[in-house]
N, C-alpha and C positions, 0 to 999 in steps of 0.2 A: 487561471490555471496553476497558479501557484500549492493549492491543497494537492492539486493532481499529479505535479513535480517533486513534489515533497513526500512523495508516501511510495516513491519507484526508488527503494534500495539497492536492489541490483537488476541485472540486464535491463533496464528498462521496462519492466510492467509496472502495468496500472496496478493503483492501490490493493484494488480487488482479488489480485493476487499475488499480492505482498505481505509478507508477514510483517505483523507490527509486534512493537515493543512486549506485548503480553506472550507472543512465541505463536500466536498461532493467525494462519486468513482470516483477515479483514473483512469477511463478505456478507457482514451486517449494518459495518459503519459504512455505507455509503451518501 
């Protein structure tokens, strides 16, 4: 679960919809 921890910048969401580094949803890398 560590990938899955790691990608919840703030309140607590999953990766999915969390913006990463490039500025925008993540909703390809899963």
């Amino acid at each position: 679960m560590n990938d899955f921890s790691r990608h919840q910048p703030f309140n607590g969401l999953p990766r999915l919809f969390s913006p990463t580094p490039k500025g925008h949803c993540d909703l390809s890398d899963t």
